[in-house]
C-alpha positions in Angstrom: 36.9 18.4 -18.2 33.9 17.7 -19.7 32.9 14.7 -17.6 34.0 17.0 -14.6 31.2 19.3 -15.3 28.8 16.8 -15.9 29.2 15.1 -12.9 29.2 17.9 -10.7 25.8 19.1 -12.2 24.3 15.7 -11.0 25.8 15.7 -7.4 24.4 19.8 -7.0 21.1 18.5 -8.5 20.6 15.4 -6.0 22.1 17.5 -3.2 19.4 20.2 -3.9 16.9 18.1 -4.3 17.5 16.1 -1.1 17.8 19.5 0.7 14.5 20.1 -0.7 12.8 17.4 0.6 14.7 18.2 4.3 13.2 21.6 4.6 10.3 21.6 1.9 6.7 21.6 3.8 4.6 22.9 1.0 0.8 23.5 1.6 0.1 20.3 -0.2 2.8 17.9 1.8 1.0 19.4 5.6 -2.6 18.0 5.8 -5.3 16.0 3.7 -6.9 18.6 1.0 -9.7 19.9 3.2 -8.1 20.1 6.2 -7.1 22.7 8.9 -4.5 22.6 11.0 -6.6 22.7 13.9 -9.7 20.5 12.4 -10.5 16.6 13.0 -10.1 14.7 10.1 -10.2 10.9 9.2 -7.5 9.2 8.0 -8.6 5.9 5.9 -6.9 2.9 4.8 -7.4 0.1 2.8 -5.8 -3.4 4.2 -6.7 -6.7 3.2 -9.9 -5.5 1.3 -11.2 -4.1 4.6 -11.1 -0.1 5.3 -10.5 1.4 8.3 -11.0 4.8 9.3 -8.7 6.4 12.1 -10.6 9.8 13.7 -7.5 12.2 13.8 -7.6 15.4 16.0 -4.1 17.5 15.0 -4.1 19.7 17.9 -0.4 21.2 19.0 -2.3 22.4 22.5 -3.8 19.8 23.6 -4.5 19.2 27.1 -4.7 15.7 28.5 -7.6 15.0 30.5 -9.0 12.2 32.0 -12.8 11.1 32.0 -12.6 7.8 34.2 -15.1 6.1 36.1 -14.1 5.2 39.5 -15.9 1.6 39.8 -13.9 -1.2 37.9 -15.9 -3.2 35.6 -15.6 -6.7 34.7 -12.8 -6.5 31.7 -9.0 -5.3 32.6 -9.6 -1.5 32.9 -11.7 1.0 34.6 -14.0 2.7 31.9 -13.3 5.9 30.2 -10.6 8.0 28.4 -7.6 8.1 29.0 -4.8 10.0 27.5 -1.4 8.8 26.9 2.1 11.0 27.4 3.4 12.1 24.2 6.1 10.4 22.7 9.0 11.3 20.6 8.7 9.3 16.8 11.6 11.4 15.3 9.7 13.0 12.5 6.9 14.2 14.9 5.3 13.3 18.0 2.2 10.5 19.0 -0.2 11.1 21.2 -3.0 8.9 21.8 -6.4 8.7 23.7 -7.1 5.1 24.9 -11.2 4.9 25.1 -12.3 1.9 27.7 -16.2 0.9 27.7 -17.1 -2.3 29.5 -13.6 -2.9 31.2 -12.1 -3.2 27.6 -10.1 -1.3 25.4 -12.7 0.1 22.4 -11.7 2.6 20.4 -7.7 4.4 20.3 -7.4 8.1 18.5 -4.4 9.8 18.0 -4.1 13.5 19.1 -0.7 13.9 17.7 1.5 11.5 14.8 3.5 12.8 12.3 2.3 14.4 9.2 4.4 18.0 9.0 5.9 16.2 5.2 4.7 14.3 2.9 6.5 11.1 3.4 5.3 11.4 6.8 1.8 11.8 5.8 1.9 8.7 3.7 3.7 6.5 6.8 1.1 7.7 9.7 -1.7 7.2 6.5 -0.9 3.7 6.4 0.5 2.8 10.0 -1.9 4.4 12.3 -5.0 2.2 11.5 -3.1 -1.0 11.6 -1.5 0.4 15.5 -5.1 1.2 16.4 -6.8 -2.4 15.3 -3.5 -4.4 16.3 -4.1 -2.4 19.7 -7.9 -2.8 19.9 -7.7 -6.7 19.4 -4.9 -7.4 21.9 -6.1 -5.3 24.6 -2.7 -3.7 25.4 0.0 -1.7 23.9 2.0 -4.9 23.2 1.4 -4.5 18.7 3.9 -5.2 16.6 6.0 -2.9 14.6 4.6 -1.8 11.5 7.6 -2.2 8.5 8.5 1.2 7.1 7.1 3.2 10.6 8.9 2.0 13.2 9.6 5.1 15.3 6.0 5.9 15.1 5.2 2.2 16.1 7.6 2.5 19.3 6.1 6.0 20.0 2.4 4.3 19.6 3.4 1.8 21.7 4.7 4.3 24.5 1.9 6.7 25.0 -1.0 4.1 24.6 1.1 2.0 27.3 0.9 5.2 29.3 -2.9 5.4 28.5 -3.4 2.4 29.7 -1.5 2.3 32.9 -3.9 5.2 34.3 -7.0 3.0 33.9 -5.8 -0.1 35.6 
């Protein structure tokens, strides 16, 4: 009977506990300490001893607009900004703003990635500079799939795709 006990104390602990982490958003597992819901921040990684900073505007409201020059230039896309659809990652929407200077893709910011828990947080931490370079250096929306966020990966993949689209 003993054992019985025993056993059922572990199962209600681990069944709390993952219920916890379900439904848990504490103040420290939402946004980077100095952050506002509402505020740009930076998100940095470190990967092979290089850093790269992500600008990171966590806006629920945001409006897409599109700031596009009309002449073509000489690279693959019309210049200017371009906002991609949002996309469903499971754990949160992406959204992503696709910036074009000299007929090339320059510069990718996310408007919306996941970061309501703190697993979250860690996954867009680490995945959304490595999207953003992979994207920057191949021109298109064609990255690969970073291990560990691969519904955010598909989702980048979908609304930078649709960012892109607008300034062929």
């Amino acid at each position: 009977m003993k054992k019985f006990f025993v056993s059922f104390a572990v199962v209600a602990t681990f069944v709390g506990y993952a219920l916890r982490q379900h439904f848990h958003v504490g103040q420290d597992d939402a946004l980077p300490i100095g952050s506002s819901p509402n505020s740009s921040t930076t998100s940095t990684s470190t990967t092979n001893n290089s850093e790269v900073s992500v600008p990171v505007n966590n806006t629920s409201s945001f409006t897409p607009t599109n700031t596009s020059t009309r002449v073509r230039s000489s690279g693959a896309y019309r210049n200017g900004t371009y906002t991609g659809t949002v996309a469903d990652a499971f754990y949160g929407n992406v959204q992503v703003q696709a910036s074009i200077k000299g007929g090339k893709l320059v510069d990718v910011q996310f408007l919306q990635y996941p970061n309501d828990r703190g697993h979250s947080i860690e996954v867009s931490n680490v995945s959304t500079p490595i999207l953003r370079q992979e994207a920057i250096q191949a021109q298109n929306a064609n990255v690969d799939i970073v291990s560990g966020a691969t519904a955010t990966s598909q989702a980048f993949q979908q609304s930078l795709a649709s960012a892109l689209s607008q300034a062929k």
